[in-house]
mmCIF file of the N, C-alpha and C atoms, coordinates in Angstrom:
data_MODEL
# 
_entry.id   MODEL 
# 
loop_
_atom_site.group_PDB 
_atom_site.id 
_atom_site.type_symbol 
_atom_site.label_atom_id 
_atom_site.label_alt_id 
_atom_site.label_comp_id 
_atom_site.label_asym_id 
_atom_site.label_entity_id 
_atom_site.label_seq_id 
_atom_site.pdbx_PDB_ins_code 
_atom_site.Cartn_x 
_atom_site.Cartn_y 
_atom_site.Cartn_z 
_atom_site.occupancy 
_atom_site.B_iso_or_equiv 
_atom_site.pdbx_formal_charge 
_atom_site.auth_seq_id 
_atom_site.auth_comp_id 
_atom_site.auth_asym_id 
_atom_site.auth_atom_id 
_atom_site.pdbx_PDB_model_num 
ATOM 1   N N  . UNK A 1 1  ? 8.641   -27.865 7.912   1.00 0.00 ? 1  UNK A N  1 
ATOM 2   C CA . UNK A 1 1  ? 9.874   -27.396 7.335   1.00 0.00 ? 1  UNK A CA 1 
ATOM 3   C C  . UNK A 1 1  ? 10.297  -26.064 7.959   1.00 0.00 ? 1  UNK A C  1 
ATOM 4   N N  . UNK A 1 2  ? 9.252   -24.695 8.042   1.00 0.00 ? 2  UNK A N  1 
ATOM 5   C CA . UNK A 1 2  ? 9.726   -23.743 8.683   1.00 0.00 ? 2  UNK A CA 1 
ATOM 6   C C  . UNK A 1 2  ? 10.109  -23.980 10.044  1.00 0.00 ? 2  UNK A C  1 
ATOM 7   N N  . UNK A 1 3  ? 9.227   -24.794 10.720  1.00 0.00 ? 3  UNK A N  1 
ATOM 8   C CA . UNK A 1 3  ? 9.385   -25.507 12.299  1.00 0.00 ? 3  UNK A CA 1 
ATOM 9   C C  . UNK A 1 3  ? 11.314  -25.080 12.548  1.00 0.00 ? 3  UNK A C  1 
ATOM 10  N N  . UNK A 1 4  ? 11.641  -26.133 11.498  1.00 0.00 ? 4  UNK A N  1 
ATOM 11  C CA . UNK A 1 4  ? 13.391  -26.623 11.896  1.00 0.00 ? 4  UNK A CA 1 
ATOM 12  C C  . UNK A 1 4  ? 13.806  -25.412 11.135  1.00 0.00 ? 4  UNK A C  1 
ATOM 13  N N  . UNK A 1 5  ? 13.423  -24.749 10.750  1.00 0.00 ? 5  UNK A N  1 
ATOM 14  C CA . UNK A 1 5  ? 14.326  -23.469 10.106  1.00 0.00 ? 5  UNK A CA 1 
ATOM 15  C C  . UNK A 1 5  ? 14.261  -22.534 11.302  1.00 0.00 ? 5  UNK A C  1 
ATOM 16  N N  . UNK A 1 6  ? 12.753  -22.397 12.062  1.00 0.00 ? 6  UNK A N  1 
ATOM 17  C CA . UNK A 1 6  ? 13.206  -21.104 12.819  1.00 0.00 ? 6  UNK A CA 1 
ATOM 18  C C  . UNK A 1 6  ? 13.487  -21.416 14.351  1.00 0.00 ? 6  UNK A C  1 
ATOM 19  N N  . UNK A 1 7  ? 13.565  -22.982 14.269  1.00 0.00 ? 7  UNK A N  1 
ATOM 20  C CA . UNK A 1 7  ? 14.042  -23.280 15.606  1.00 0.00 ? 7  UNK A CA 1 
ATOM 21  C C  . UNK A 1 7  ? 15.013  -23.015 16.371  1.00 0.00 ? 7  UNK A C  1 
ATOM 22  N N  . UNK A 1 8  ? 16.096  -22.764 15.696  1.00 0.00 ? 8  UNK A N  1 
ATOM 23  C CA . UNK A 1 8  ? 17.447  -22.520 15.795  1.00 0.00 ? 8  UNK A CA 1 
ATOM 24  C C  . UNK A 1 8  ? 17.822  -21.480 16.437  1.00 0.00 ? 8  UNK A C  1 
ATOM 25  N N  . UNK A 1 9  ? 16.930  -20.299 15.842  1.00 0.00 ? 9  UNK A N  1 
ATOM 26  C CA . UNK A 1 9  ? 16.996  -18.965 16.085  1.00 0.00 ? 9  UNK A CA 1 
ATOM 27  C C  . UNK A 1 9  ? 15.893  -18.461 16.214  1.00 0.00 ? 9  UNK A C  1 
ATOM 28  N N  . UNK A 1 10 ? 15.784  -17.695 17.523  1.00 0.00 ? 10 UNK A N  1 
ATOM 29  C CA . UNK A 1 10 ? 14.472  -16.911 17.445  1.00 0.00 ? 10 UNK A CA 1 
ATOM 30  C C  . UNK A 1 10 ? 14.748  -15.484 17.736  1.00 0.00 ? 10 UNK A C  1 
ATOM 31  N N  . UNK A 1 11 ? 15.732  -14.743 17.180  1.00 0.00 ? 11 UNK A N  1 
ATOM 32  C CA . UNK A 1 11 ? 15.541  -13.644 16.422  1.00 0.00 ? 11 UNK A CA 1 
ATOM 33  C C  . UNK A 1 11 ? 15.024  -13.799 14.675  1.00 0.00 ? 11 UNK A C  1 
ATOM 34  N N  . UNK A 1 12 ? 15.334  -14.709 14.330  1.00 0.00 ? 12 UNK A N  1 
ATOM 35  C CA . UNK A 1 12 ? 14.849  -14.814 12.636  1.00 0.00 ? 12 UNK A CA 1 
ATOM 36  C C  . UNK A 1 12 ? 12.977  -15.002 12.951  1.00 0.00 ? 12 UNK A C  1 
ATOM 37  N N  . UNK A 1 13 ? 12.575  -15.791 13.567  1.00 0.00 ? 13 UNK A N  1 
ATOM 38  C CA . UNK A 1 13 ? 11.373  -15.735 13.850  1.00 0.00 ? 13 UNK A CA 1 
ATOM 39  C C  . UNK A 1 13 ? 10.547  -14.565 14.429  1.00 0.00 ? 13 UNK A C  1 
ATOM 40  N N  . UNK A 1 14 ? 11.234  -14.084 14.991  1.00 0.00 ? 14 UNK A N  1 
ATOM 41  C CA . UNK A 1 14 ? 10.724  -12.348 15.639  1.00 0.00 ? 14 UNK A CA 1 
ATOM 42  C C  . UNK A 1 14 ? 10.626  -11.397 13.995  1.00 0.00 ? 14 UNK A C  1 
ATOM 43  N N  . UNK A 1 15 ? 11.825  -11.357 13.917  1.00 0.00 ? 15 UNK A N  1 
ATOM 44  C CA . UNK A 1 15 ? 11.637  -10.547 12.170  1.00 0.00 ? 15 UNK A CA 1 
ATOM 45  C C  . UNK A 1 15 ? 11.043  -10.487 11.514  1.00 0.00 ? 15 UNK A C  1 
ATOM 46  N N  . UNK A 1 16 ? 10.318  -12.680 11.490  1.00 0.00 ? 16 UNK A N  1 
ATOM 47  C CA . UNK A 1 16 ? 9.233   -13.076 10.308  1.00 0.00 ? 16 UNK A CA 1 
ATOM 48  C C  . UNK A 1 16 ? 8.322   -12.371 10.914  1.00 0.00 ? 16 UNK A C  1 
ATOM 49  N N  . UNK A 1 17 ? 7.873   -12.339 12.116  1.00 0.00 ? 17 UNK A N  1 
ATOM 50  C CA . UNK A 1 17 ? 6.820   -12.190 12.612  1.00 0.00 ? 17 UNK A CA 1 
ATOM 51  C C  . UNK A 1 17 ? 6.271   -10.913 12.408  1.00 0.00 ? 17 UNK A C  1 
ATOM 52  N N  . UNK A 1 18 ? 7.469   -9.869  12.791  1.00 0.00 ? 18 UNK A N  1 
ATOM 53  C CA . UNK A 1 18 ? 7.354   -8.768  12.943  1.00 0.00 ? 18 UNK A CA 1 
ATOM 54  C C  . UNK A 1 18 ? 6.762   -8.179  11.591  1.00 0.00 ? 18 UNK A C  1 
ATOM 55  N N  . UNK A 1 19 ? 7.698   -8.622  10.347  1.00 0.00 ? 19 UNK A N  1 
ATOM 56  C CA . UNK A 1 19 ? 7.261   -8.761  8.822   1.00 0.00 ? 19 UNK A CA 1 
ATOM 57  C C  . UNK A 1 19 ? 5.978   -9.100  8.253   1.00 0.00 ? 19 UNK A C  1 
ATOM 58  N N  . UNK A 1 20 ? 5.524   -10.041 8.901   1.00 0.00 ? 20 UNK A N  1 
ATOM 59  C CA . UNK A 1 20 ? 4.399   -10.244 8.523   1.00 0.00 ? 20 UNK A CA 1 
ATOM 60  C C  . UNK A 1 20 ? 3.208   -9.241  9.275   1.00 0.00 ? 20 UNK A C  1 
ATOM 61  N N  . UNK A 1 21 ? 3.381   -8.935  10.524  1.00 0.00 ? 21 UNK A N  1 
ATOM 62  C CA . UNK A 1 21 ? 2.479   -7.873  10.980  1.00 0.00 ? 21 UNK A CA 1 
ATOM 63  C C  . UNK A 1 21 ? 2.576   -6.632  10.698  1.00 0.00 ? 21 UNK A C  1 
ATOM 64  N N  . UNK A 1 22 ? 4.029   -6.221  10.107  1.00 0.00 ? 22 UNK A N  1 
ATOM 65  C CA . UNK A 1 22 ? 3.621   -4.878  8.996   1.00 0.00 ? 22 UNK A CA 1 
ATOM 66  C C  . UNK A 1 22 ? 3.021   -5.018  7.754   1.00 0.00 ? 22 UNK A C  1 
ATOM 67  N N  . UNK A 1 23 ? 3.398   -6.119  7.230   1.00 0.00 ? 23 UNK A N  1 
ATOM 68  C CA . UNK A 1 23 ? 2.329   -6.206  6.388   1.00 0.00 ? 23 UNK A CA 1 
ATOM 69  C C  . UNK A 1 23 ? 0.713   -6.649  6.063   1.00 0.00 ? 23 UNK A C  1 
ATOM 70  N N  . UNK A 1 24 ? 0.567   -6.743  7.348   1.00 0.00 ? 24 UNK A N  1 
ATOM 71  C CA . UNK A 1 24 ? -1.045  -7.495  7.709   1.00 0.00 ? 24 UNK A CA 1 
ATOM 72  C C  . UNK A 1 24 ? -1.384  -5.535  7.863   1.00 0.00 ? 24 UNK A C  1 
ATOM 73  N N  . UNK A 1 25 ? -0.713  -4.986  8.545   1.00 0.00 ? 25 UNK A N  1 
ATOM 74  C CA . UNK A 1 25 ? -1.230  -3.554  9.307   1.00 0.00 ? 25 UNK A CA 1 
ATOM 75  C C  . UNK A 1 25 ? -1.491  -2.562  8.388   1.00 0.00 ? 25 UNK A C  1 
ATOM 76  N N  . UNK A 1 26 ? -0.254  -2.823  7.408   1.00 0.00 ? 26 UNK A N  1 
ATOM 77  C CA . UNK A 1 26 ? -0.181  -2.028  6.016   1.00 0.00 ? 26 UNK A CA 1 
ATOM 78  C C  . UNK A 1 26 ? -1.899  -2.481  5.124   1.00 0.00 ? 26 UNK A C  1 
ATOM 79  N N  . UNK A 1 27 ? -1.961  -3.154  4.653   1.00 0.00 ? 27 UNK A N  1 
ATOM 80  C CA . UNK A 1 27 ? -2.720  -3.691  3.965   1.00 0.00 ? 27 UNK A CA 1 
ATOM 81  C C  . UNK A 1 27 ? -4.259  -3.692  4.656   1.00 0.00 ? 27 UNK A C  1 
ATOM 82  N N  . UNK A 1 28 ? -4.819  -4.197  5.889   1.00 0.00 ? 28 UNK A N  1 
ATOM 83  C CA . UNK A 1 28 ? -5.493  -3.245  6.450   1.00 0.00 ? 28 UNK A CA 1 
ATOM 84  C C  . UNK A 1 28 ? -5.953  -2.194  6.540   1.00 0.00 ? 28 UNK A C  1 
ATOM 85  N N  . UNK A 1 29 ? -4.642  -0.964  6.347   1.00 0.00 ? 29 UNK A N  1 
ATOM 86  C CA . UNK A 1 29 ? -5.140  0.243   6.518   1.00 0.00 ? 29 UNK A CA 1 
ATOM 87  C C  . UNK A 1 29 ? -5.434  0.884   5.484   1.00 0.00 ? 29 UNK A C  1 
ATOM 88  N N  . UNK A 1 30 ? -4.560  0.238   4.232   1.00 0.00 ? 30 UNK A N  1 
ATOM 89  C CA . UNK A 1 30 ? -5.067  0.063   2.880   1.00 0.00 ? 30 UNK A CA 1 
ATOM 90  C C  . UNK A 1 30 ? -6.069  -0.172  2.477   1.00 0.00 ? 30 UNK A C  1 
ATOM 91  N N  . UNK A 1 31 ? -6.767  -1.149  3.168   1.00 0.00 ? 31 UNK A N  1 
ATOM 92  C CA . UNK A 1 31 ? -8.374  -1.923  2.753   1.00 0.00 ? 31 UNK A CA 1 
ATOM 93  C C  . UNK A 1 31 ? -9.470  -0.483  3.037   1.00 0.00 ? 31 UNK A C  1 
ATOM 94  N N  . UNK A 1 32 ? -8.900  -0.017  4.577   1.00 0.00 ? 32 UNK A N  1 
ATOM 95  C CA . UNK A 1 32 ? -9.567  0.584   5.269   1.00 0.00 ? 32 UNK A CA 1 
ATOM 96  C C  . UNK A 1 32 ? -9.809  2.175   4.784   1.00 0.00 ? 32 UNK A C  1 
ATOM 97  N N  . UNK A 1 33 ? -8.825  2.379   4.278   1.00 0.00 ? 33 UNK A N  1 
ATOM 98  C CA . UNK A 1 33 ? -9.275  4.031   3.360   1.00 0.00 ? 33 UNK A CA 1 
ATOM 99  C C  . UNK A 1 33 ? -9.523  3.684   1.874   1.00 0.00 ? 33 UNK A C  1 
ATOM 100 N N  . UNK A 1 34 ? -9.574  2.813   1.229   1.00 0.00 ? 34 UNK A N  1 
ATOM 101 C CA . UNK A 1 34 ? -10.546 2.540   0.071   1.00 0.00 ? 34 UNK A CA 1 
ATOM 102 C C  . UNK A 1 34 ? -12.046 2.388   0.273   1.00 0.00 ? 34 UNK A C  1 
ATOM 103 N N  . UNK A 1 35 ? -11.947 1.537   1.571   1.00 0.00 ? 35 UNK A N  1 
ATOM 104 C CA . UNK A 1 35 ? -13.805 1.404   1.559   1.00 0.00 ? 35 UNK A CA 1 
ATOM 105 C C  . UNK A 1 35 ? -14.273 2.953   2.499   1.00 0.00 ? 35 UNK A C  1 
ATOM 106 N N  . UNK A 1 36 ? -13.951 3.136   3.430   1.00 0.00 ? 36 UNK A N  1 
ATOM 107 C CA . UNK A 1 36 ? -13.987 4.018   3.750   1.00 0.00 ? 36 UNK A CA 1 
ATOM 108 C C  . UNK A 1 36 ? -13.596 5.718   3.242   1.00 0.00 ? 36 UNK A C  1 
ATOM 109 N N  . UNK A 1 37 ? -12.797 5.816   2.442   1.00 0.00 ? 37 UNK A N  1 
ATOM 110 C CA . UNK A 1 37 ? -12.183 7.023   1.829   1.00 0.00 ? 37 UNK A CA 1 
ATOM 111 C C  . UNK A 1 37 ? -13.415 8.059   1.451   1.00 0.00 ? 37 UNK A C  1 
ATOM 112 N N  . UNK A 1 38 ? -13.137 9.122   0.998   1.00 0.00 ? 38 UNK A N  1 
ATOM 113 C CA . UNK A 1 38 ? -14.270 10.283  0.630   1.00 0.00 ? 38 UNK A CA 1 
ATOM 114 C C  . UNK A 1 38 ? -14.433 9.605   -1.046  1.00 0.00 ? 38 UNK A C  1 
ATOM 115 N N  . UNK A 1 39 ? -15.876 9.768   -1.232  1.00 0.00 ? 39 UNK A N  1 
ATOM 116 C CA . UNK A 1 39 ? -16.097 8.809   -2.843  1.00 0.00 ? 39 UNK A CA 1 
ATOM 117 C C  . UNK A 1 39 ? -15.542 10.251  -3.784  1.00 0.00 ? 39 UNK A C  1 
ATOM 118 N N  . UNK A 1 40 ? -15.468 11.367  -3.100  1.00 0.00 ? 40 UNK A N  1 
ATOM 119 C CA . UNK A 1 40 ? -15.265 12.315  -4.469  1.00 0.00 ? 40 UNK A CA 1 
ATOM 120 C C  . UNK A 1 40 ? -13.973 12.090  -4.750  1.00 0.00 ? 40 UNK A C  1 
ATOM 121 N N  . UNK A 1 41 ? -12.969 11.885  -3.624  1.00 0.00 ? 41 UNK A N  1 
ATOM 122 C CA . UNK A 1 41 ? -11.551 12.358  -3.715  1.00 0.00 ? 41 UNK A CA 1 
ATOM 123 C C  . UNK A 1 41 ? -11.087 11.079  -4.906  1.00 0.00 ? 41 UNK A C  1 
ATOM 124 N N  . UNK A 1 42 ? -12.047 9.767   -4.637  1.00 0.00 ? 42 UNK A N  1 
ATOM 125 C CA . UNK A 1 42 ? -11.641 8.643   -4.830  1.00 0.00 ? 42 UNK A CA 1 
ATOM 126 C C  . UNK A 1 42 ? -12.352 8.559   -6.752  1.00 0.00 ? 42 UNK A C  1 
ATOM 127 N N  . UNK A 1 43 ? -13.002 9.510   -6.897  1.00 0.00 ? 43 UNK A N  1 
ATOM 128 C CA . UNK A 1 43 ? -13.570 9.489   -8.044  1.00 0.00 ? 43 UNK A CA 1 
ATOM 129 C C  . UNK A 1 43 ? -12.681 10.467  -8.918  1.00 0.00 ? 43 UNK A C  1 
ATOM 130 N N  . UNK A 1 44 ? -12.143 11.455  -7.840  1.00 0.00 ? 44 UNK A N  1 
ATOM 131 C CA . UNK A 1 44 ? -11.161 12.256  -8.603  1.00 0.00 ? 44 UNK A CA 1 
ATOM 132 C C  . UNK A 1 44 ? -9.665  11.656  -8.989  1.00 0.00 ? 44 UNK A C  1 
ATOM 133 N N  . UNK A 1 45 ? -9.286  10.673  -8.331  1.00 0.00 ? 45 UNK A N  1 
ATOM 134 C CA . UNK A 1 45 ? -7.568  10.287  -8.516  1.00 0.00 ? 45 UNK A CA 1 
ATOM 135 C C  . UNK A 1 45 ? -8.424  8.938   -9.447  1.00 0.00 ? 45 UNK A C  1 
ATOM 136 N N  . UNK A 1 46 ? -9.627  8.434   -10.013 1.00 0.00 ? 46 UNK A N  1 
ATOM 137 C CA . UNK A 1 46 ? -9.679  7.138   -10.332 1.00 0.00 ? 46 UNK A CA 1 
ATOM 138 C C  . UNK A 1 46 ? -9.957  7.222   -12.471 1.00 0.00 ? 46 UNK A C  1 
ATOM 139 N N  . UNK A 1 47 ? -10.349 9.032   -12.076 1.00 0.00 ? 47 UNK A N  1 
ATOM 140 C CA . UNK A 1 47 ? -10.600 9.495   -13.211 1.00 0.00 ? 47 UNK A CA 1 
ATOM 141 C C  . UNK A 1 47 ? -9.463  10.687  -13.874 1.00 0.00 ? 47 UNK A C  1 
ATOM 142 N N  . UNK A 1 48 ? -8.209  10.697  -13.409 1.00 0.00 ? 48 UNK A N  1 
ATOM 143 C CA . UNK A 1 48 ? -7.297  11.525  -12.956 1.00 0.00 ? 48 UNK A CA 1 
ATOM 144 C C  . UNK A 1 48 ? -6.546  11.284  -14.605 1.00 0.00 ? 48 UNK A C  1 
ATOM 145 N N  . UNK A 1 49 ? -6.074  10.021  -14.949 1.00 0.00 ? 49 UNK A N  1 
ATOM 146 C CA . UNK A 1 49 ? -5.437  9.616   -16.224 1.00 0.00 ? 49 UNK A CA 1 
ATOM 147 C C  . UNK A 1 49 ? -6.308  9.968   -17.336 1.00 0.00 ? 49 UNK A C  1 
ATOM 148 N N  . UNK A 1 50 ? -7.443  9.936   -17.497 1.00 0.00 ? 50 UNK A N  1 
ATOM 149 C CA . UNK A 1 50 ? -8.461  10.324  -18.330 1.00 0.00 ? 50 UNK A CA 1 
ATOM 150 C C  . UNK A 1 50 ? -8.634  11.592  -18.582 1.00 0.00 ? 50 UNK A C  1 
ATOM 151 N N  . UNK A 1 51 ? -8.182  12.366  -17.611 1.00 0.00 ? 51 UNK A N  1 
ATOM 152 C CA . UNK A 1 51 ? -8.350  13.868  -18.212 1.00 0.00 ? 51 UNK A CA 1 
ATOM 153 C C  . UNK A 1 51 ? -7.607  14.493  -19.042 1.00 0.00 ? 51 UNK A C  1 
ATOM 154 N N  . UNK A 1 52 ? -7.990  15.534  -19.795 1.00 0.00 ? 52 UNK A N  1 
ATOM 155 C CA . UNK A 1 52 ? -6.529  16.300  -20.936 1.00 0.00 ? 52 UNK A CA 1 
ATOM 156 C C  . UNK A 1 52 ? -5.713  16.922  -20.417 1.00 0.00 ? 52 UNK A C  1 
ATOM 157 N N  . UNK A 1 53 ? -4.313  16.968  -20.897 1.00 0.00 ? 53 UNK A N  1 
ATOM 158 C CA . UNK A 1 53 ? -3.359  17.723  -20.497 1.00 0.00 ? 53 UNK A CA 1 
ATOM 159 C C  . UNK A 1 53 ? -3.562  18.972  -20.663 1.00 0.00 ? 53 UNK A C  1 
ATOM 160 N N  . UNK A 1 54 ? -3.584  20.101  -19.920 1.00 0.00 ? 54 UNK A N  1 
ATOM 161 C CA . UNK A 1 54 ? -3.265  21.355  -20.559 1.00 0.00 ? 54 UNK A CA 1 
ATOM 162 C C  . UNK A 1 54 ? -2.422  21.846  -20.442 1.00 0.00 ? 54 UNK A C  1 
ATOM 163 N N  . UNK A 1 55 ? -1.273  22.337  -21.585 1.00 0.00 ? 55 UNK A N  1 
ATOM 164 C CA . UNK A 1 55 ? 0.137   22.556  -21.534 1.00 0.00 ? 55 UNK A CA 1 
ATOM 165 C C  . UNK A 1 55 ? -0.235  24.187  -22.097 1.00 0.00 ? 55 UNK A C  1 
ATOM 166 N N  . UNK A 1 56 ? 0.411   24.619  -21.696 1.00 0.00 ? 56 UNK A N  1 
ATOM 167 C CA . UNK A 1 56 ? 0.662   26.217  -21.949 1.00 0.00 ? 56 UNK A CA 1 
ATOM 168 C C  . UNK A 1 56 ? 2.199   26.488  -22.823 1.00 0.00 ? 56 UNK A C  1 
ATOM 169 N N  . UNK A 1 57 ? 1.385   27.412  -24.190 1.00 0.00 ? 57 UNK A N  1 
ATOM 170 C CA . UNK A 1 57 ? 2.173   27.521  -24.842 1.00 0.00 ? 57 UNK A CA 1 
ATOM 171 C C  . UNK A 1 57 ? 3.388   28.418  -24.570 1.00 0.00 ? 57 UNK A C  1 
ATOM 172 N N  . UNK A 1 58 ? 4.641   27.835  -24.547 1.00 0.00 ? 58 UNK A N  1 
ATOM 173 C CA . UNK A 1 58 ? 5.458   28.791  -24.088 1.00 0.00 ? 58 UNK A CA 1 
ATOM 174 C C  . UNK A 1 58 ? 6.370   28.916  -25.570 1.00 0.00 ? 58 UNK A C  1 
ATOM 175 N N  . UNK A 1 59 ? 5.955   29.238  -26.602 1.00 0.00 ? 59 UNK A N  1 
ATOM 176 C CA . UNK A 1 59 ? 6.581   29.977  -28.050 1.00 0.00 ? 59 UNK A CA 1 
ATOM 177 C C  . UNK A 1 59 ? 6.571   31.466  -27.729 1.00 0.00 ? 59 UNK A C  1 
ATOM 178 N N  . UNK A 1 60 ? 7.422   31.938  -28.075 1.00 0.00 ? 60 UNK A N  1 
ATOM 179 C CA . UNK A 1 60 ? 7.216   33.788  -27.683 1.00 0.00 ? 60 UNK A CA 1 
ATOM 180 C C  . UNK A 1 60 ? 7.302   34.311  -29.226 1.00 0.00 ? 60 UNK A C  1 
# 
């Protein structure tokens, strides 16, 4: 089915293509600084919502 869709045109097929290899590259490099990343930084943004707010009283 895609066959006869991008036959026609192969700028639409360059685009897909292109589309799909930013998102293969994206996601990759994504994979690649999670497993790889520093474990503190990754322990600090994973525990980040859990911490208390501290708001400073501004009543005068």
């Amino acid at each position: 089915m895609f066959r006869v869709l991008f036959s026609g045109n192969s700028d639409v097929t360059f685009f897909a293509l292109f589309g799909l290899f930013l998102f293969l590259l994206f996601f990759l490099g994504v994979t690649l600084w999670a497993i790889f990343g520093k474990k503190q930084y990754m322990t600090k943004m994973a525990n980040l919502p859990l911490e208390p707010l501290h708001y400073k009283d501004k009543t005068d």
